[in-house]
C-alpha positions, 0 to 999 in steps of 0.5 A: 522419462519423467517429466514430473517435479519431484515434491517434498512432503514439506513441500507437498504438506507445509511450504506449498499450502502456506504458498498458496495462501499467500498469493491470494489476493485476499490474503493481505486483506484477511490478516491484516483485518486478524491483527486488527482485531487482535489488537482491539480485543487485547487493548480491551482485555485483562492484558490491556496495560501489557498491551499499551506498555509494550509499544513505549519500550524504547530501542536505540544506539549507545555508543561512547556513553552517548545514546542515538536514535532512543525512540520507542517501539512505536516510534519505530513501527510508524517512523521505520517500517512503515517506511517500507510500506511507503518505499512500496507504494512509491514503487506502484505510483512509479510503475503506473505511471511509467507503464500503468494505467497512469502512463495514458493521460486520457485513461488517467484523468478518471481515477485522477480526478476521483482521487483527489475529490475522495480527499477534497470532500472528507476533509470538507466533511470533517472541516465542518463537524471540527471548524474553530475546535482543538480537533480540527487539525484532523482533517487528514484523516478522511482522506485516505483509503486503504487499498489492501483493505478496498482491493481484498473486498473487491476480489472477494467478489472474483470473476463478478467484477470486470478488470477494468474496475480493479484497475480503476480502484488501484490507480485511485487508491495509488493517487490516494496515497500520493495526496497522502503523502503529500498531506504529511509533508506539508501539513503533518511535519514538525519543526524541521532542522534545515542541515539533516533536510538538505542532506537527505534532498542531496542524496536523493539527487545522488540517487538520481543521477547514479540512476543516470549512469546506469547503477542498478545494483538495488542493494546500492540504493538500498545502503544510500537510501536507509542511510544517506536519505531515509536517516536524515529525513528522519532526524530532520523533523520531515515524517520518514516516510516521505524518504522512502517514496523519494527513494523509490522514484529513484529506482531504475524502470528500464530493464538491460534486455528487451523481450525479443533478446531476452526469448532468443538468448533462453532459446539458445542456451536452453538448447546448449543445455538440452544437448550438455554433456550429463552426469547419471547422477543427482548432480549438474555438470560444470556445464550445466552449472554455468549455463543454468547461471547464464539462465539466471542472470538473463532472466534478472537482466530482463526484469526492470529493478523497480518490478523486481523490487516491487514484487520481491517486497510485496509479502514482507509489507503485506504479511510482516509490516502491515501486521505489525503497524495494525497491532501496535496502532489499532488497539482501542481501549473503548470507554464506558461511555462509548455512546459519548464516543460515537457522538463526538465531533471527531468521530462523526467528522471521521465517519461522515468524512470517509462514507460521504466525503468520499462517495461524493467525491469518488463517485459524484467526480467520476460521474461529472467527469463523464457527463462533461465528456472531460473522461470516458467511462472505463470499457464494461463499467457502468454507474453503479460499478463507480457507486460500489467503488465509492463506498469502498474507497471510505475503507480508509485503515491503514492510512487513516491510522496513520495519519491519526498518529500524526493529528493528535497528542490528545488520547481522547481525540485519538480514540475517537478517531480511530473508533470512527474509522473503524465504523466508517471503514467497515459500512464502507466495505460491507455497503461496496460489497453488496452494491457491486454484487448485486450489480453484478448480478443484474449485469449477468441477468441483461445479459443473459437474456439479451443473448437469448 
């Protein structure tokens, strides 16, 4: 009998490599910093006006003479995919908090807490190098951190680093995002039109009560979503991405057959199966058909819509969206005068708001938290694993280009900004990583010689 799965030389040279690659945990991390510098080095080439014109085409919807939704490229990376993004990380905050790290109020108070002073103390950082200036109303931009970035450093690092620290970094950066999205509801929002707000709100509360009679159809929410919130909320003045945490809240967490029913049912109809009339050829029978069918649906019904989801988007964000958001937001065309750049208000706010702000308030939060005896510090963690986490915390791409966007109409500002989250990001990254692998070793150090 032969018992091994038959290999395609697409397969065996192409699909299953690619494959590979892509479940790395580093991977999202390493094309996402690739499209970053893609970006910057065509901003500051030859191409650089191809570049910047690029993003200013603007797509819509002409119908009857009369054009709709006519925004630019841009527009539309930051207002439409980005909502996916969004739509994802709702999804992860849902999930923690249903069955996560989240779920416990004890384990949840730590990573908690050092969230909200990571975005407490840059926008004070910030506050103070921008107080009574036009650049002020950039406080947001520090707050964020970019867990595609923070986590990609985190698992270069491998088996050096306790698990309980990957857990505690990705219930903070998911808090993070949350305090971010809540910042540009309330703080980053333009003038709103009542009417279309309302009507998205209506249908968000649609969505949660088709979620209370059981629909679980994901293409149903996907249809009410796009069209009946995130539409509404995108003319409404309300940035977009707000919609799609909304709806991703709305997502059903429960799954139809629990694990016990779910191992007995494939048990039986793997044994109908085993004992299923056979045909000496590469096709099934009828039989086996409807069984393998019986298989699948068990295996869906098993499976909550909210993981389902999550884990079914998570490489079109990871290798299409964030990409795309990194080439058309991360092009900085840098000055002659890059030192007056470096120096100004803006950017000095930006990069002592990230590396400090959050330092302090990751680091110096958790470390008051289990001094007070408010929290426990999280099993085979110690001061310095929080330290490292810090540091790597002020890696704040993705959502601090964002909320740049958002900030500032001014070119001058908006360069400055992202010059200082480029910097901030990157002694952030590089500082965690020899923090925490020093410590690591020093950790297997004591410990070796303790078993001796």
């Amino acid at each position: 009998m032969n018992d091994q799965i038959k290999t395609t030389p697409a397969e065996k040279w192409i699909i299953n490599p690619v494959n590979n690659f892509i479940k790395k945990s580093t991977t999202g991390g390493i094309v996402l910093f690739v499209s970053a510098l893609v970006a910057i080095i065509l901003a500051n080439s030859s191409l650089s006006d191809w570049y910047h014109h690029i993003w200013e085409h603007k797509i819509g919807f002409t119908f009857d003479g009369a054009t709709y939704l006519n925004y630019t490229l841009h527009h539309w990376v930051n207002d439409g995919l980005m909502a996916i993004f969004f739509f994802v990380v709702g999804l992860e905050l849902k999930r923690e908090i249903v069955g996560g790290e989240l779920s416990n109020p004890k384990n949840a108070m730590l990573p908690i807490a050092a969230a909200v002073g990571g975005m407490i103390f840059p926008a004070l950082i910030y506050g103070i190098f921008n107080s009574g200036t036009e650049s002020s109303h950039g406080w947001g931009i520090p707050m964020a951190t970019d867990i595609a970035f923070a986590l990609g450093v985190l698992y270069l690092l491998g088996n050096k680093i306790p698990t309980s620290l990957k857990v505690f970094l990705t219930a903070l950066a998911i808090v993070d995002d949350l305090g971010a999205v809540l910042v540009i509801a309330f703080f980053y929002t333009a003038e709103i039109n009542f009417p279309m707000l309302f009507t998205g709100i209506g249908f968000v509360v649609f969505l949660y009560c088709s979620k209370a009679f059981g629909i679980r159809n994901t293409i149903f929410y996907a249809i009410v979503g796009i069209f009946g919130v995130w539409l509404p909320f995108l003319l409404s003045g309300v940035h977009a991405t707000i919609a799609a945490v909304l709806v991703a809240f709305t997502i059903p967490a429960d799954s139809k057959v629990d694990e016990i029913l779910f191992i007995d049912k494939i048990k039986k109809y793997l044994e109908k199966f085993k004992n299923a009339d056979t045909t000496n050829k590469p096709t099934l029978t009828e039989e086996q058909l409807h069984l393998l069918e019986k298989i699948r649906v068990t295996t869906k019904d098993a499976m909550t819509p909210l993981q389902r989801l999550e884990h079914g988007m998570h490489s079109l964000v990871s290798f299409v969206i964030m990409p795309i958001f990194a080439l058309a937001n991360a092009g900085v065309t840098f000055s002659n005068d890059i030192l007056a750049e470096t120096t100004s208000n803006v950017t000095l706010g930006v990069v002592f708001g990230l590396v400090a702000g959050k330092v302090i308030g990751v680091f110096g939060v958790s470390l008051a938290m289990i001094k007070f005896k408010i929290a426990n510090m999280p099993q085979g963690l110690n001061n310095m694993h929080l330290f490292g986490v810090g540091f790597l915390a002020a890696i704040g791409f993705t959502m601090s280009l964002f909320v740049t966007n958002l900030a500032f109409n001014n070119p001058e500002y908006e360069l400055q900004a992202k010059l200082g989250i480029f910097i901030a990001s990157t002694i952030g990254g590089l500082i965690g990583f020899f923090i925490l692998n020093k410590n690591s070793k020093s950790t297997n150090i004591i410990n070796s010689n303790t078993n001796a």
